[in-house]
LOMAR-278246 format. One record per residue: residue in one letter; x, y, z of N, C-alpha, C in turn. Coordinates in steps of 0.1 Angstrom, whole numbers. Example, Ala and Ser with C-alpha at 12.3 -4.5 7.8 and 13.67 -1.06 7.14 Angstrom:
residues 2
+------+-------+-------+-------+-------+-------+-------+-------+-------+-------+
| type |  n.xx |  n.yy |  n.zz | ca.xx | ca.yy | ca.zz |  c.xx |  c.yy |  c.zz |
+------+-------+-------+-------+-------+-------+-------+-------+-------+-------+
|    A |   132 |   -57 |    78 |   123 |   -45 |    78 |   132 |   -33 |    78 |
|    S |   128 |   -22 |    71 |   137 |   -11 |    71 |   129 |     0 |    79 |
+------+-------+-------+-------+-------+-------+-------+-------+-------+-------+
//
This chain:
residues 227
+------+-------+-------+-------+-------+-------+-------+-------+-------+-------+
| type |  n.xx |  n.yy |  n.zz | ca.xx | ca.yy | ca.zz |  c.xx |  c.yy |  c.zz |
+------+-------+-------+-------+-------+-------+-------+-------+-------+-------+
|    X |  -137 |   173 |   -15 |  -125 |   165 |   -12 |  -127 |   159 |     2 |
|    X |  -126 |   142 |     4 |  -126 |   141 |    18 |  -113 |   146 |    28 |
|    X |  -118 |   147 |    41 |  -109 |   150 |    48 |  -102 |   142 |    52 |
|    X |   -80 |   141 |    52 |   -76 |   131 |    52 |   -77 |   127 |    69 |
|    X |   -78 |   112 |    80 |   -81 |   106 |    91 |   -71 |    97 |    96 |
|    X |   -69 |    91 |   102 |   -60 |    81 |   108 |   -66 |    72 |   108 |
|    X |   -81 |    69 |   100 |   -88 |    57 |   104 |   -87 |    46 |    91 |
|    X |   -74 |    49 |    82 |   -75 |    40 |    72 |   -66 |    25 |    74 |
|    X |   -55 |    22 |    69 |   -48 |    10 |    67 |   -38 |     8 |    79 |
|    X |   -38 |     8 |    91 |   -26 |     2 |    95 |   -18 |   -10 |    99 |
|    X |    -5 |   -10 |    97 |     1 |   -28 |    95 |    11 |   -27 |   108 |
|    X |    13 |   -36 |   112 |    23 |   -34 |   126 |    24 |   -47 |   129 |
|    X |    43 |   -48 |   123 |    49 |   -60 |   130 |    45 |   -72 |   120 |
|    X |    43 |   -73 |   111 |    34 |   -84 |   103 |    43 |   -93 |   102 |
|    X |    46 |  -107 |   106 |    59 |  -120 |   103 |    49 |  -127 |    95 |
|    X |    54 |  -132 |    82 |    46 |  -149 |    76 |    60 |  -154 |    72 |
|    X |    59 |  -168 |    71 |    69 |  -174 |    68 |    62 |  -186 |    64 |
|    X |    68 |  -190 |    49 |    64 |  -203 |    44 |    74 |  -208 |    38 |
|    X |    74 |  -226 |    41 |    83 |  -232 |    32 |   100 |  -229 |    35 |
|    X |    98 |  -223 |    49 |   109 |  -219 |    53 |   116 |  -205 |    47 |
|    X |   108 |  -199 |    40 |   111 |  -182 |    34 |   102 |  -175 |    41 |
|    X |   113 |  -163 |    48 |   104 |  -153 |    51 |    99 |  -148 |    44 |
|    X |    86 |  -142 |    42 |    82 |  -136 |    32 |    81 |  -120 |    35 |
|    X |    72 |  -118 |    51 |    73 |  -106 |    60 |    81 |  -108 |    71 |
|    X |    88 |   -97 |    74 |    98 |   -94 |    83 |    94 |   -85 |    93 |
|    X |    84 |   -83 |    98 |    81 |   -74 |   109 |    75 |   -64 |    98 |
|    X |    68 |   -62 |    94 |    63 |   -49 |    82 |    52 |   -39 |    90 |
|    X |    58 |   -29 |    86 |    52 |   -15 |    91 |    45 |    -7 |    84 |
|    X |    30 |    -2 |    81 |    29 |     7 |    76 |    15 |    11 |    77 |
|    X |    13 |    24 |    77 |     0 |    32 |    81 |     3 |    38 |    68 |
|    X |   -15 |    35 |    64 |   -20 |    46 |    54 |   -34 |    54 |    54 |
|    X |   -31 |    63 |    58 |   -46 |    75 |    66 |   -56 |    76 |    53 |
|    X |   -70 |    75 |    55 |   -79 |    76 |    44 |   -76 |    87 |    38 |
|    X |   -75 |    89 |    21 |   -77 |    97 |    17 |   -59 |    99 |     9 |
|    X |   -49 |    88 |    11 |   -38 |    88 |    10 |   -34 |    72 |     3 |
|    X |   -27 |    73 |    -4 |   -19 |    63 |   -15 |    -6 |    57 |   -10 |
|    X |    -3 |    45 |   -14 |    11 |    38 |   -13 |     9 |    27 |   -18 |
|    X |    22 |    32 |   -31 |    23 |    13 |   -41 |    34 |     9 |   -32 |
|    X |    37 |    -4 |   -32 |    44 |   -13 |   -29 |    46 |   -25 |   -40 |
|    X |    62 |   -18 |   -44 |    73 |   -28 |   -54 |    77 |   -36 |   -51 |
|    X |    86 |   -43 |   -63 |    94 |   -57 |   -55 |    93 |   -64 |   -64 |
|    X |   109 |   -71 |   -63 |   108 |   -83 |   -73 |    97 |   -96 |   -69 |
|    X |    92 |  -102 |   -82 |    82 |  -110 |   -82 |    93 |  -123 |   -69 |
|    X |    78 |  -130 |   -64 |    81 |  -136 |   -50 |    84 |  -131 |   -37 |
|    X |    82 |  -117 |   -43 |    94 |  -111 |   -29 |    81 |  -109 |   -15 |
|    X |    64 |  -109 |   -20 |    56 |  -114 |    -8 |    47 |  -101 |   -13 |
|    X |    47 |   -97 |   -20 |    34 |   -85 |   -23 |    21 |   -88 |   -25 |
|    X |    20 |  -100 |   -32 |     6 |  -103 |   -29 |     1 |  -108 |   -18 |
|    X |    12 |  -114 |   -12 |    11 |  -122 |     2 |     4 |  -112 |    13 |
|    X |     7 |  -101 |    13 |     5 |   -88 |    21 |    -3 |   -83 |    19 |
|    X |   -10 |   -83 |     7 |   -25 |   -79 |     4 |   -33 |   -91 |     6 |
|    X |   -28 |  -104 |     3 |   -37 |  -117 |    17 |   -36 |  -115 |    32 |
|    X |   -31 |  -105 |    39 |   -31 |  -107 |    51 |   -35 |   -98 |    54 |
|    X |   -38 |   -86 |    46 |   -49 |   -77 |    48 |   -65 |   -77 |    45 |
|    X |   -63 |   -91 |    36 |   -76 |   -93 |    35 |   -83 |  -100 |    43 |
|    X |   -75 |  -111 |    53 |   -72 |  -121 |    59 |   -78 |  -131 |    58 |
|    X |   -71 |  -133 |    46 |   -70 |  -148 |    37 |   -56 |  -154 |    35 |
|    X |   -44 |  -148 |    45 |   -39 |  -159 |    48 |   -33 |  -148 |    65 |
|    X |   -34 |  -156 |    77 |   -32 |  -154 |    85 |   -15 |  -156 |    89 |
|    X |   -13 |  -140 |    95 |     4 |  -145 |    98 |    12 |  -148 |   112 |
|    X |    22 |  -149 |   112 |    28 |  -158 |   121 |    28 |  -143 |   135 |
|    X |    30 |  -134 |   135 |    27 |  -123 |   142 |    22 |  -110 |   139 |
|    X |    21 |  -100 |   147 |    12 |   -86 |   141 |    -1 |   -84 |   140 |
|    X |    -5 |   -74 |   133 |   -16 |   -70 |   131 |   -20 |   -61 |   119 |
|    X |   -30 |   -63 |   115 |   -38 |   -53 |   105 |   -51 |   -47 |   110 |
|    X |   -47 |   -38 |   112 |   -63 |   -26 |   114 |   -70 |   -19 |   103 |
|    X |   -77 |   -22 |    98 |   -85 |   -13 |    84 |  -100 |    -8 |    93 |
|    X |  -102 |     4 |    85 |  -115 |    13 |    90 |  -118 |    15 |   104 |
|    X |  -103 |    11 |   111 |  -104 |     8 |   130 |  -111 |    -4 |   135 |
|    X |  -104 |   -17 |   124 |  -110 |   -30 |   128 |  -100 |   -37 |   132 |
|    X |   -94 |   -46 |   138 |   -81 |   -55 |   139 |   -83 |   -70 |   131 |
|    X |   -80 |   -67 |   120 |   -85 |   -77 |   108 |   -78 |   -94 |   111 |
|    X |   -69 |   -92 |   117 |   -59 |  -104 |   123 |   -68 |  -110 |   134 |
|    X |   -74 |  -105 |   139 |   -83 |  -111 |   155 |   -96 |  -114 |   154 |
|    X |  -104 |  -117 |   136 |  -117 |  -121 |   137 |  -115 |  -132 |   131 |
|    X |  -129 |  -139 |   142 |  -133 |  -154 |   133 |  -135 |  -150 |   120 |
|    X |  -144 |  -167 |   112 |  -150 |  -164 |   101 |  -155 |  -153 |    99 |
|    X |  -168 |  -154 |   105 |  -181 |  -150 |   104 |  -178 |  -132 |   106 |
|    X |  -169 |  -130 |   115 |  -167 |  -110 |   118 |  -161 |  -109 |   110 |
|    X |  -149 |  -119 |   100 |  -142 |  -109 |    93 |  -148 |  -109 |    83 |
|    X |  -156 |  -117 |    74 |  -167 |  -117 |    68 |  -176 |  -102 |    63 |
|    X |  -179 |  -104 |    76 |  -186 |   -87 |    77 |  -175 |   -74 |    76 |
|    X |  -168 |   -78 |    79 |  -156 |   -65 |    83 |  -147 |   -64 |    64 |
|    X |  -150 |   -74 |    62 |  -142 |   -74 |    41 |  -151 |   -65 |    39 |
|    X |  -168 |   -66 |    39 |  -179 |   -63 |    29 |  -176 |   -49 |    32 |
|    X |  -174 |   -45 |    47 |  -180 |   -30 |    53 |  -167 |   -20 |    54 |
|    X |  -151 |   -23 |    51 |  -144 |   -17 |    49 |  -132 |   -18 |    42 |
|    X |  -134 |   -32 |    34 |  -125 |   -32 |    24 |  -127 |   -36 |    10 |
|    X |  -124 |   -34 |     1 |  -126 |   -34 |   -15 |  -112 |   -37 |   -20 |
|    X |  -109 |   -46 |   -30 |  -103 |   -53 |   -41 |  -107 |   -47 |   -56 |
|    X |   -94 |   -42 |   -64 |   -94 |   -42 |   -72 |   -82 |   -53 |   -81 |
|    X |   -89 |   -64 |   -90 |   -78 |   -74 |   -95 |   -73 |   -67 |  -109 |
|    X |   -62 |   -75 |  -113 |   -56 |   -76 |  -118 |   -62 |   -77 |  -136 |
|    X |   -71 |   -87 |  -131 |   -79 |   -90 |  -142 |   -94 |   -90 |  -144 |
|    X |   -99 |   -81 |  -133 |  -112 |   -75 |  -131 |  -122 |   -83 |  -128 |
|    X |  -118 |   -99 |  -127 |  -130 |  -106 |  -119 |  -140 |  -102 |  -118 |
|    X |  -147 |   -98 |  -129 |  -162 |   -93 |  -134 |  -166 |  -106 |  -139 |
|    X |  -183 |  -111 |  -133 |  -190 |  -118 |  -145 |  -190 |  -109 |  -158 |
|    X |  -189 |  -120 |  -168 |  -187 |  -112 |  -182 |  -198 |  -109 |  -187 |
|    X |  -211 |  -120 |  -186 |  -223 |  -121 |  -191 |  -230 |  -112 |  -183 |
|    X |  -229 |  -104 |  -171 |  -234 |   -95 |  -168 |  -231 |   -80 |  -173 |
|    X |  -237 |   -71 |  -173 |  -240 |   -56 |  -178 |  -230 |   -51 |  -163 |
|    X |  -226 |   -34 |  -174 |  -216 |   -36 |  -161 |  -227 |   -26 |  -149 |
|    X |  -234 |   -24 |  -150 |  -243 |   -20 |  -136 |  -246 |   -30 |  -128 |
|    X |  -251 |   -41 |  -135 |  -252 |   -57 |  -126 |  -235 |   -58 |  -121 |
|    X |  -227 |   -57 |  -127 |  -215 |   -63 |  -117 |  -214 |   -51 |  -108 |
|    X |  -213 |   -38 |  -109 |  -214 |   -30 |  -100 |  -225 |   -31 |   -85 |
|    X |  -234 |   -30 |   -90 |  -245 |   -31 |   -82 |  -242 |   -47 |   -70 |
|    X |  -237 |   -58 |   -76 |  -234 |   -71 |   -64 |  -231 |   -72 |   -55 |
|    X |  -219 |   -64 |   -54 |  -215 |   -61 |   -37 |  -227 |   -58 |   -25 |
|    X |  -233 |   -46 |   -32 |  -248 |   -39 |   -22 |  -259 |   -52 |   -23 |
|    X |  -262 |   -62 |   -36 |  -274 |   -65 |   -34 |  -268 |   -81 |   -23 |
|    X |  -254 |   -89 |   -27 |  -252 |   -96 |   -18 |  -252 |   -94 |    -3 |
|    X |  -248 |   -79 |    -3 |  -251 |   -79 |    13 |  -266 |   -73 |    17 |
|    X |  -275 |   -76 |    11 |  -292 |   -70 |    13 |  -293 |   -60 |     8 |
|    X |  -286 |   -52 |     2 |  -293 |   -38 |     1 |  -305 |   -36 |   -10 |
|    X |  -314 |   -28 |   -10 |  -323 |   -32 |   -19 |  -319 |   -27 |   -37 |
|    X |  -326 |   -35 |   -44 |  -322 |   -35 |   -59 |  -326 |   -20 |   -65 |
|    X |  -331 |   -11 |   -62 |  -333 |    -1 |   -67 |  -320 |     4 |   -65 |
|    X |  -316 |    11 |   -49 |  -309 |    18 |   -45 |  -293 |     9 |   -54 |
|    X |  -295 |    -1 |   -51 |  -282 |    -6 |   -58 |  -278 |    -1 |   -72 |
|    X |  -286 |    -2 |   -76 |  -286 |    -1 |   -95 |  -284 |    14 |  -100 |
|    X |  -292 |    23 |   -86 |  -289 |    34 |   -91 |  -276 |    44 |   -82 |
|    X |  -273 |    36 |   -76 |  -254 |    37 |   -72 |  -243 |    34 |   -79 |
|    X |  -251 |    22 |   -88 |  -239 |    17 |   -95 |  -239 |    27 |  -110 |
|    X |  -249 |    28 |  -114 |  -255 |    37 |  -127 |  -242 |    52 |  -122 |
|    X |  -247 |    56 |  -111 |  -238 |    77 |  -109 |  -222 |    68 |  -107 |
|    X |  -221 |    58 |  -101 |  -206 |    55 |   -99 |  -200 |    53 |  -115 |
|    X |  -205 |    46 |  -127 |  -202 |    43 |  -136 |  -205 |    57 |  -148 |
|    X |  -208 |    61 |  -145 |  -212 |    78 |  -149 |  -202 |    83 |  -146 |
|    X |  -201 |    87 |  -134 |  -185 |    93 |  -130 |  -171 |    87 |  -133 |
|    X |  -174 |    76 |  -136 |  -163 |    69 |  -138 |  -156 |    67 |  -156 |
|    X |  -165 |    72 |  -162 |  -170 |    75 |  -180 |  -172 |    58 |  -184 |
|    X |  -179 |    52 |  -176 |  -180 |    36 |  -186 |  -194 |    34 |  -192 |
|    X |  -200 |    33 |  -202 |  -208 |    29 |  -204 |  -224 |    22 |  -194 |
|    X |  -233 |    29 |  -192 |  -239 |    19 |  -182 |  -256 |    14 |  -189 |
|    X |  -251 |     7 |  -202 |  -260 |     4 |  -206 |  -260 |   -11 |  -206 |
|    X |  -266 |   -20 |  -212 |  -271 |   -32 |  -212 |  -260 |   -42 |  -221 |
|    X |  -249 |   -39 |  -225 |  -239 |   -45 |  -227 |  -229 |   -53 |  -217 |
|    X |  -232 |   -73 |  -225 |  -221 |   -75 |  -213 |  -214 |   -68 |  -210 |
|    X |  -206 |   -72 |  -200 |  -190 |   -65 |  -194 |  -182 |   -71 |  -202 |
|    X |  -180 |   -85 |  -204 |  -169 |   -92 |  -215 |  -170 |   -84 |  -226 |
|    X |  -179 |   -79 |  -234 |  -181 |   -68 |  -247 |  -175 |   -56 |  -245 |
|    X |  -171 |   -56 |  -233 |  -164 |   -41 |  -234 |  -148 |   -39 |  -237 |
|    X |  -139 |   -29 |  -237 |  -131 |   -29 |  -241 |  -120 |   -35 |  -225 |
|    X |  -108 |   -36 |  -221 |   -97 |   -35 |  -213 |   -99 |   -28 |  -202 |
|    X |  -101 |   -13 |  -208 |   -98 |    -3 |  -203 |  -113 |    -4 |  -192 |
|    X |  -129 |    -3 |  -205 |  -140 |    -4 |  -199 |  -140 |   -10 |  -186 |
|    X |  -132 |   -20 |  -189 |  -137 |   -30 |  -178 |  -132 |   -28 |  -167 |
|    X |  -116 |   -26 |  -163 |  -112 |   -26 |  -152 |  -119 |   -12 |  -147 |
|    X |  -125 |    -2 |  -156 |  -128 |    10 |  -148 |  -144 |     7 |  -144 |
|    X |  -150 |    -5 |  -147 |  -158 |   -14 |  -141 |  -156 |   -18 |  -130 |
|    X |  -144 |   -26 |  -127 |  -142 |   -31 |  -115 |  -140 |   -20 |  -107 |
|    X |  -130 |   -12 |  -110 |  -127 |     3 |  -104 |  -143 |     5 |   -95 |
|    X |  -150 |     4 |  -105 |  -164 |    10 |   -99 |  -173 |     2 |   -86 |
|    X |  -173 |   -12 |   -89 |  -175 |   -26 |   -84 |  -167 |   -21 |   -70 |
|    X |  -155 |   -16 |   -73 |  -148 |   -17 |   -56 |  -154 |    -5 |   -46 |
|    X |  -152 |     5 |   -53 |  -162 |    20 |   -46 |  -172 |    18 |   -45 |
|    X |  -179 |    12 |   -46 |  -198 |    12 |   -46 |  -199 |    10 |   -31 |
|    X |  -190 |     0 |   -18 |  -199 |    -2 |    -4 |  -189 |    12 |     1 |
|    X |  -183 |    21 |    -4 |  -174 |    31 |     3 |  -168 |    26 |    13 |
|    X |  -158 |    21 |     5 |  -146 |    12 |    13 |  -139 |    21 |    22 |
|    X |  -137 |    19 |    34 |  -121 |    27 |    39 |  -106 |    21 |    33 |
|    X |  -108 |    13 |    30 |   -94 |     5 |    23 |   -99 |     0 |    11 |
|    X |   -91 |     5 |     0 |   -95 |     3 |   -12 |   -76 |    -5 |   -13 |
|    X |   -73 |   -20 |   -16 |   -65 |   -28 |   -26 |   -63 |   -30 |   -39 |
|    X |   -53 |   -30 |   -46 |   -54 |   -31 |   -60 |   -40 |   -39 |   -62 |
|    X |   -44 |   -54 |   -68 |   -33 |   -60 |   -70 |   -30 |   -61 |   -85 |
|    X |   -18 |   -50 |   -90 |   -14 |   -49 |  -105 |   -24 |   -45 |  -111 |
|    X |   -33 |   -37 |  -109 |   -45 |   -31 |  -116 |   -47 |   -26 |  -130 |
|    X |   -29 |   -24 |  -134 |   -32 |   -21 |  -149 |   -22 |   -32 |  -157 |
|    X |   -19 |   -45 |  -150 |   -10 |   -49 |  -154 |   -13 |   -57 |  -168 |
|    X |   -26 |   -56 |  -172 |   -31 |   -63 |  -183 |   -40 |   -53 |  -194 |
|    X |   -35 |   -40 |  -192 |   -41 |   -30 |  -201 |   -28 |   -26 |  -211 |
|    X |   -32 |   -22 |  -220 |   -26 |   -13 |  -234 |   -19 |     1 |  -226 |
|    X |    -9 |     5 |  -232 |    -4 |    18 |  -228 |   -16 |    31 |  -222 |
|    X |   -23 |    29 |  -232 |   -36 |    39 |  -230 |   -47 |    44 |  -221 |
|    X |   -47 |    24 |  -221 |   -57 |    24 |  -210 |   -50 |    25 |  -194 |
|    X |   -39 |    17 |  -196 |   -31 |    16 |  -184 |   -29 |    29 |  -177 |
|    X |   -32 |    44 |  -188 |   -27 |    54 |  -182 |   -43 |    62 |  -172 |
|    X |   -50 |    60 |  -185 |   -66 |    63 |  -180 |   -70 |    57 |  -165 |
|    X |   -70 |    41 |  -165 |   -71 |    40 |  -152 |   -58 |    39 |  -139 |
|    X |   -52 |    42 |  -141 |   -43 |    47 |  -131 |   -47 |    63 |  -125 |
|    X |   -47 |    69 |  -136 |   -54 |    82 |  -130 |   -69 |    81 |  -125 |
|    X |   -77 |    76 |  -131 |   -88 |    68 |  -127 |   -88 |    63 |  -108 |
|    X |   -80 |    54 |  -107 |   -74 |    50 |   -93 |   -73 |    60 |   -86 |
|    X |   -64 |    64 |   -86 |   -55 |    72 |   -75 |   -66 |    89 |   -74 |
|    X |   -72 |    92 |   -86 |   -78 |   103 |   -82 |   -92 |   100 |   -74 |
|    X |  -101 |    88 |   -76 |  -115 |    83 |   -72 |  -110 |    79 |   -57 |
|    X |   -96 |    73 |   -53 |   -91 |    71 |   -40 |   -90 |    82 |   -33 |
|    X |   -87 |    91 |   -37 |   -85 |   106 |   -30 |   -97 |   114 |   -23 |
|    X |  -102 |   113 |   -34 |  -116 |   120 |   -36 |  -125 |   117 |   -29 |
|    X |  -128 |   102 |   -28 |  -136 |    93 |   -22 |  -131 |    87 |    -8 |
|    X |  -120 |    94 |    -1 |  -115 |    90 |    13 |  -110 |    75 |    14 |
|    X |  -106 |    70 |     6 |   -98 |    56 |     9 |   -85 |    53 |    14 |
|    X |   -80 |    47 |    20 |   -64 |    48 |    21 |   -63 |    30 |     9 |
|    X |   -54 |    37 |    -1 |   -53 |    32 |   -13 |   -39 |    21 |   -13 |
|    X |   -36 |    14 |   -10 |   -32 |     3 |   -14 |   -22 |    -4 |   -26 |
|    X |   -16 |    -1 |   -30 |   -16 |    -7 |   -47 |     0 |   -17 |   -48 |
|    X |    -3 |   -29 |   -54 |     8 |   -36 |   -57 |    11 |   -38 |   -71 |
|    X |    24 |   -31 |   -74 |    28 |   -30 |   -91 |    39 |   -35 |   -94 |
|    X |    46 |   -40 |  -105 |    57 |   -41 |  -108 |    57 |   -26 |  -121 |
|    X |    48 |   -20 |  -118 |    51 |    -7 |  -133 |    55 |     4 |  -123 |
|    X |    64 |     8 |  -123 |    72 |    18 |  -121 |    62 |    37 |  -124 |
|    X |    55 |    38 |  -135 |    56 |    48 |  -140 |    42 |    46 |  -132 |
|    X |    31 |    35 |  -124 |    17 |    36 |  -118 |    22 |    36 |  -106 |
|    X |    36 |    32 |  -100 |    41 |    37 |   -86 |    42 |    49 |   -86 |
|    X |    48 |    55 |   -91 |    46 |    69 |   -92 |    42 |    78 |   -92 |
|    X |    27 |    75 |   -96 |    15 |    84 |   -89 |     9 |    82 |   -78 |
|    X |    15 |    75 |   -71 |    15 |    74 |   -53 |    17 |    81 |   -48 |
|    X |    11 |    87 |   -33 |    15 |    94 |   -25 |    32 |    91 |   -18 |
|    X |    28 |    78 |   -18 |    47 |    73 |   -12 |    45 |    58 |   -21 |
|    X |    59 |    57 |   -23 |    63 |    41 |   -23 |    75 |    34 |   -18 |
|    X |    70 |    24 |   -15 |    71 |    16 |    -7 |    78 |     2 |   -17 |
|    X |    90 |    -8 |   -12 |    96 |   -12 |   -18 |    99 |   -28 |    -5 |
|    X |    93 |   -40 |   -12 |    94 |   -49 |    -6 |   103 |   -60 |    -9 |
|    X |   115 |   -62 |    -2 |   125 |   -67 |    -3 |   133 |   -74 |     8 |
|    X |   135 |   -90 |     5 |   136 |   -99 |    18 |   129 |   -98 |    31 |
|    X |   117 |   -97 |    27 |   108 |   -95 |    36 |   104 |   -84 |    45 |
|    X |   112 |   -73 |    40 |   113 |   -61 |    45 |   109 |   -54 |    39 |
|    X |    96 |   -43 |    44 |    90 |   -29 |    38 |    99 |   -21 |    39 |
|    X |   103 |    -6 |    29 |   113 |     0 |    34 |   108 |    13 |    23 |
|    X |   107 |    25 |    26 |   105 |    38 |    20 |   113 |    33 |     4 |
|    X |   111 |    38 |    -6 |   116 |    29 |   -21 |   124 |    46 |   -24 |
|    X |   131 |    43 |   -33 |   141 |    54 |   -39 |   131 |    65 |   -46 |
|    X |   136 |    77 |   -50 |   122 |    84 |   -57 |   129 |    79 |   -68 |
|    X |   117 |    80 |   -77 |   117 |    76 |   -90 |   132 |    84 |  -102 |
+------+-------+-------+-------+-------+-------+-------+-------+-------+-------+
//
């Protein structure tokens, strides 16, 4: 079990405003590696917007984001560039896997685009998709099932051992079944693997296996009701 750190997600003060809507309101929140928080809200209410300003793909009008003890708000191109590859990971919605690739080739991408060599890659992505129960044989990824796949991407995001692992609606496109498999899937490989975990849902019952949630509303983060 990793040990939980203070060196995972923290947000402070975050303002964006578009089109004349606030979207963030001063937003607050620290998440220590090794520790969970979804963040709800009616659709528009800016939840994905907040996981673009963590990524920083859309810069905001004040504040800051620090991931893995980097200030993600204060790099050019070129450093935040480096600073996505080396402490943060994305998991989508709809698993943005090439399809025509096997899912060890989509696993293995992240390490070979940033140089790492093709052995070591293939055989990280092979024990991560092993542990993960997907198949890691020579079958597209499009040939696999829903469930396969996002626990593909699941895998695709853990491979550079993120400090901040994101997940925007991660099971929002799976079957009851699968939806349950990888949600546990999530939140246990997040724990286990020292990430401070991220997650934006409108499903109530995948907030809930959060350590806290969190509820975004007029622009405002605010501790959410228990379930």
């Amino acid at each position: 079990m990793y040990q939980k750190d203070s060196s995972g997600l923290h947000i402070s003060n975050l303002r964006y405003q578009v089109g004349g809507r606030t979207l963030l309101d001063g937003v607050e929140l620290s998440v220590p590696r090794g520790e969970s928080v979804a963040v709800t809200g009616p659709s528009g209410s800016g939840k994905s917007t907040l996981l673009m300003c963590v990524l920083g793909l859309i810069k905001p009008q004040s504040g800051t984001v620090t991931a893995g003890g980097r200030d993600i708000t204060g790099l050019g191109s070129a450093r935040l560039a480096r600073a996505r590859r080396e402490t943060l990971s994305m998991v989508f919605q709809f698993g943005e896997l090439l399809p025509e690739l096997s899912p060890v080739e989509n696993v293995a991408l992240p390490v070979l685009l940033d140089g790492g060599r093709h052995q070591d890659a293939y055989r990280r992505a092979e024990e991560l998709l092993g542990a993960l129960g997907v198949p890691a044989g020579s079958t597209p990824t499009g040939m696999l099932s829903g469930g396969e796949r996002q626990r593909t991407a699941v895998a695709r995001a853990l491979i550079t051992e993120p400090a901040v692992l994101l997940a925007d609606e991660p099971t929002g496109a799976l079957d009851p079944d699968a939806k349950e498999a990888v949600a546990t899937l999530l939140f246990t490989a997040a724990r286990d693997r020292g990430c401070a975990l991220l997650v934006v849902t409108h499903d109530l019952s995948v907030a809930g296996r959060a350590d806290r949630r969190q509820e975004l509303r007029g622009g405002i983060l605010a501790e959410a009701r228990a379930l």
